[in-house]
Structures are given as structure tokens and as C-alpha cells.
C-alpha positions as CSV (number, residue, x, y, z in Angstrom):
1,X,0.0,0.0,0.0
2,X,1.5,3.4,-0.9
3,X,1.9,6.0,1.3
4,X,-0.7,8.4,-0.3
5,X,-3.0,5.9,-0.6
6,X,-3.0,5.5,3.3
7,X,-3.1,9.2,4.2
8,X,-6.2,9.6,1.5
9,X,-8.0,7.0,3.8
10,X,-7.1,8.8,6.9
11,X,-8.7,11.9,5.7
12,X,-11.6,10.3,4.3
13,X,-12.7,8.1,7.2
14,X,-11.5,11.2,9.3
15,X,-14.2,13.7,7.6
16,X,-16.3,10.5,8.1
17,X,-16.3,9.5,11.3
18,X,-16.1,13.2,13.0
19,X,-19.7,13.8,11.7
20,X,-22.3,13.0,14.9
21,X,-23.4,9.5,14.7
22,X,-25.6,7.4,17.4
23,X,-22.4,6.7,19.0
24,X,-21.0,9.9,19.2
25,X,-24.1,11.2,21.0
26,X,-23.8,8.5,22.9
27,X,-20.0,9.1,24.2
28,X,-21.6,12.5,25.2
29,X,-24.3,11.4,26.6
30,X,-21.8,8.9,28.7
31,X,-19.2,11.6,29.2
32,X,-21.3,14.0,30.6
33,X,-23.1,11.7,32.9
34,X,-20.5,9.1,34.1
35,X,-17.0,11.3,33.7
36,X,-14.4,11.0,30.4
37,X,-12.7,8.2,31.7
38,X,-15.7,5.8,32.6
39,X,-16.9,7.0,29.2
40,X,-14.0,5.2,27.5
41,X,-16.0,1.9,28.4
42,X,-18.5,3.5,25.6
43,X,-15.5,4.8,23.2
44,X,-14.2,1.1,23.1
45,X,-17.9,-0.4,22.9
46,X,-18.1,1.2,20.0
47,X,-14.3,0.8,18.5
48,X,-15.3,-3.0,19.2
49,X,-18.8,-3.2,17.1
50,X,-16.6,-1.3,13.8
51,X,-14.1,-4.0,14.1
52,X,-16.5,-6.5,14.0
53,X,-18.1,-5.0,11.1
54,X,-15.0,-4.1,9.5
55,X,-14.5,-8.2,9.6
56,X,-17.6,-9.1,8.7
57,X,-17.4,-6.8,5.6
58,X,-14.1,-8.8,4.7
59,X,-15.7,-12.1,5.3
60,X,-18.0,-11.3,2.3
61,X,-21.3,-10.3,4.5
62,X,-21.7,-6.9,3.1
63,X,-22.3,-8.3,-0.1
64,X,-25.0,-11.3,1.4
65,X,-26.7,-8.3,3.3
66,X,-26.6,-6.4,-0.3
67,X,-29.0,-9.2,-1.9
68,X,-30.7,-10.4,1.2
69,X,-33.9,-7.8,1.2
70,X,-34.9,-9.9,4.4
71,X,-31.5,-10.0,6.5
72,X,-31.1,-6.2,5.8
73,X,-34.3,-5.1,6.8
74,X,-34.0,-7.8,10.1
75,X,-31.0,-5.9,11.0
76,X,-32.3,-2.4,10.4
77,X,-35.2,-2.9,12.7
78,X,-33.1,-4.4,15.5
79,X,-30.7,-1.6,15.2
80,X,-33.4,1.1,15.0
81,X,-35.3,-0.7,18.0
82,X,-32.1,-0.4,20.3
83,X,-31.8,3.6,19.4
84,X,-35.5,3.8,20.4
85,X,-35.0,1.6,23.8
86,X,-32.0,4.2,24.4
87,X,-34.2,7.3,23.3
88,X,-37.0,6.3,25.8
89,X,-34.6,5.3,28.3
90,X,-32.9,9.3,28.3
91,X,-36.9,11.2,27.4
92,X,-37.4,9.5,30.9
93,X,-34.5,9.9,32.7
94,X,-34.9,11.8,36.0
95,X,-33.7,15.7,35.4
96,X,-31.2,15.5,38.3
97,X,-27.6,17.9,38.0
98,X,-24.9,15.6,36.7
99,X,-22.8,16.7,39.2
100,X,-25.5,15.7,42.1
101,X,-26.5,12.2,40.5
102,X,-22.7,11.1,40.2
103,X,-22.1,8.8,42.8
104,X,-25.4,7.1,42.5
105,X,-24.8,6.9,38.0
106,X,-21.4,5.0,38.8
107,X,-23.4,2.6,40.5
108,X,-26.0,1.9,38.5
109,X,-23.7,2.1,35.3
110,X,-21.3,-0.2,35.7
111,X,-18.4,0.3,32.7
112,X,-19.3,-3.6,31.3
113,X,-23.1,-1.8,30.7
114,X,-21.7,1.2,29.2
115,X,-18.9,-1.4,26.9
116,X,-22.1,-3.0,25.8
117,X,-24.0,-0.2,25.2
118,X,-21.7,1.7,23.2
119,X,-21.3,-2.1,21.2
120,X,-25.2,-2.7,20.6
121,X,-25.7,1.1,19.2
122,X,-22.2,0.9,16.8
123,X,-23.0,-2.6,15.8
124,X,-26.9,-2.0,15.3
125,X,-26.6,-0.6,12.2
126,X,-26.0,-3.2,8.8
127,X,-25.3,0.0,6.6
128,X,-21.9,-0.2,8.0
129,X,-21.4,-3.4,6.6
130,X,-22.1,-2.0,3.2
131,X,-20.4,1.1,4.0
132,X,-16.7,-0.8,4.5
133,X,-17.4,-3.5,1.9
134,X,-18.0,-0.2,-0.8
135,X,-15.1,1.4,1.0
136,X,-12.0,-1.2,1.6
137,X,-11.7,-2.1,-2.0
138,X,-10.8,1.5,-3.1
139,X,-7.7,1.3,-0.7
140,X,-6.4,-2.1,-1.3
141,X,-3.7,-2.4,-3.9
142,X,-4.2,-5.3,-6.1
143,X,-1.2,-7.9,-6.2
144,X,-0.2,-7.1,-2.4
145,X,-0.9,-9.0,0.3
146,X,-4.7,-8.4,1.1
147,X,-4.7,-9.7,4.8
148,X,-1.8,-7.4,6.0
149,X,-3.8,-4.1,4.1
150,X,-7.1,-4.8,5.9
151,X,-5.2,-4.9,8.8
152,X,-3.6,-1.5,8.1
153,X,-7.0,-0.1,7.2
154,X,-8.8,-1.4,10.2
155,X,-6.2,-0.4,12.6
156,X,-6.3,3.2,11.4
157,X,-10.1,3.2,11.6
158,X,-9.9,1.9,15.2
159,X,-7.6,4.8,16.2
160,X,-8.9,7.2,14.3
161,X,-12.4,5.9,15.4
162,X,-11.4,6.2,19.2
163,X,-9.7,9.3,19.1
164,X,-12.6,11.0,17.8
165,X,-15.0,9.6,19.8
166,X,-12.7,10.1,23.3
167,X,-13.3,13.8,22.2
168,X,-16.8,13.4,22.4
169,X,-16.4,12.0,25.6
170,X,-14.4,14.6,26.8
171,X,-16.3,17.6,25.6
172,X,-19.7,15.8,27.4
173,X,-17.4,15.7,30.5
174,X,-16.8,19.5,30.1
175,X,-20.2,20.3,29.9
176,X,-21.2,18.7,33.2
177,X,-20.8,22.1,35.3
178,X,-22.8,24.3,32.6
179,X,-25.6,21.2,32.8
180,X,-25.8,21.5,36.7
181,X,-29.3,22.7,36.8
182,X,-32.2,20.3,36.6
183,X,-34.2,22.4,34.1
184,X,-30.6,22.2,31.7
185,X,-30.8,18.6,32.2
186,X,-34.0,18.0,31.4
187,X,-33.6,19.3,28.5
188,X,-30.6,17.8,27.5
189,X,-32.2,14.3,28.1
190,X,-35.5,15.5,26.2
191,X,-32.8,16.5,23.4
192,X,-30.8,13.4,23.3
193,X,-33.9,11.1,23.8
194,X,-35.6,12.9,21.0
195,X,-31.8,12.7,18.7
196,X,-32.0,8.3,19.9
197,X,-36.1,8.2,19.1
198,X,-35.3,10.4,15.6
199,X,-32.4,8.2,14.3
200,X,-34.3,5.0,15.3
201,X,-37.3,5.7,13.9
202,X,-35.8,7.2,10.3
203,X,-33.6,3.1,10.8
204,X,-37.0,1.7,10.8
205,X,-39.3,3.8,8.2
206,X,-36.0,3.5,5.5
207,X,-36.3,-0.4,5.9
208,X,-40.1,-0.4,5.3
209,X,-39.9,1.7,2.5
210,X,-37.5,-0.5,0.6
């Protein structure tokens, strides 16, 4: 693989990636609720569930899900029916201050529920497996070993992947001060709740309608 060819990657899946997702509001959700550092729990949960996708994608099950109308539209719905769960769980979350609900959240989060979470929502959604089955092939050099490319591309996703979403993480984490009001934090989980219940439902209705 040729050095340009790597850096174009990085700057696509960059530009890619750094636009808000289900997971990013959910390592901001996470960060400003549970701290940065718990939130990495999330981060990785996520990292995890592209990996696996990634894998898949090179295992040939981006293309099944491509012709398999009933296997993309199973997957859709389970994916879009986890972001709803999540989006009813924050609409009805108690409007305490961050700051004040701390000790009790690290409690009732544990960072194994917050690794799975950040999993379920990343892996919920089979346009990934599309997306790195359409993607990988522009960036692997034909005649060169294909294992040790995929490799290369996969790690650079996972870092780039993580990075991103540690920032999200963080800058949650810096909000908790500013969100130490219970009318602020209402609205934040009204916000977020109604962000999980949007992309969920737009999962669901896109799967119908195909």
C-alpha cells in the first residue's frame, strides 16, 4: 500500500467519522453523565462493534446483506429498535444535575453496561457493513498481500475511530458544570432522547420503505 494511498484513507474516514453519529451522542451522553474516563468503556464499545463490522465486511457479508432484502431489513429494525429503547430510556430519565446524580450513576452504570451499550448502538446498524465493503476495495492495492492491508485499514479506523470519539467523551465531560441545573438537564435528556427516538425511527421507516 502506498503512502498516499493511506493518508487519503485517513482523511476520508476522518471527515467520516467526525460527523455526529448514534455513538458519538452516545459518548456524550456517557461523558457528561459518568465522567471522560468511565466514558471510555463507551468509546471502546463502539471501536469493538466497527471491528466487527469491519471483519464481517471482509468475510463477504456486506455483499449477502446487499441481496438479502430480508436479512437487511431484520437488521435495520433491531438496530433502529435499540436507538428507540436508548431514546425512551434518556426522554425518561430523572432531570437530576450531573454533578448531584454522580455517585449514584457510577453505581447503576457499571463500565461492562456502558462497553455494551456503546457495542449494541455501533453494531446496530448493517449500513456499515455496506459502507466498509464499498469502502476497503478503493484502498487495497491489487497484487499485495490483502490480509496485512485490511489490517492496516482497520487499525487506522480503530484509532482514528477512538480518538474521535474520546473527544466526544471529553467535551460531554466538560459540559457537566454548565448542565448542573435540573431544568438544563431536562432538556438535555428531552434532546438526546428525541436525537436516539429520531435516528431509530428514520432506521425503521428507511427499511419499510425499501
Amino acid at each position: 500500500m502506498e503512502w498516499w494511498t493511506w493518508m487519503t484513507f485517513v482523511g476520508v474516514i476522518t471527515a467520516l467519522i467526525i460527523f455526529p453519529g448514534p455513538v458519538a451522542l452516545l459518548c456524550t451522553t456517557h461523558g457528561l453523565r459518568f465522567g471522560r474516563h468511565r466514558a471510555f468503556a463507551t468509546v471502546l464499545g463502539g471501536g469493538v462493534a466497527s471491528l466487527v463490522l469491519m471483519t464481517l465486511s471482509a468475510l463477504g457479508l456486506g455483499a449477502i446483506l446487499a441481496t438479502s432484502e430480508t436479512a437487511f431489513f431484520v437488521l435495520k429494525l433491531l438496530g433502529g429498535a435499540y436507538l428507540i429503547y436508548l431514546g425512551l430510556q434518556a426522554w425518561l430519565a430523572k432531570p437530576q444535575s450531573p454533578l448531584a446524580e454522580a455517585p449514584a450513576a457510577v453505581k447503576g452504570q457499571s463500565v461492562p453496561a456502558m462497553f455494551r451499550q456503546g457495542f449494541l448502538v455501533g453494531i446496530g446498524n448493517p449500513k456499515d457493513l455496506l459502507f466498509f465493503a464499498a469502502l476497503f476495495p478503493n484502498f487495497i492495492t491489487i497484487g499485495e498481500p490483502q490480509l496485512l492491508q485490511f489490517i492496516i485499514l482497520a487499525l487506522t479506523w480503530l484509532v482514528i475511530d477512538t480518538t474521535l470519539m474520546t473527544l466526544y467523551a471529553t467535551l460531554g465531560s466538560g459540559l457537566g458544570r454548565w448542565f448542573d441545573s435540573p431544568g438544563r438537564m431536562r432538556a438535555f435528556h428531552r434532546t438526546t432522547g428525541g436525537l436516539f427516538l429520531g435516528a431509530g425511527g428514520t432506521l425503521i421507516v428507511s427499511s419499510a420503505n425499501r
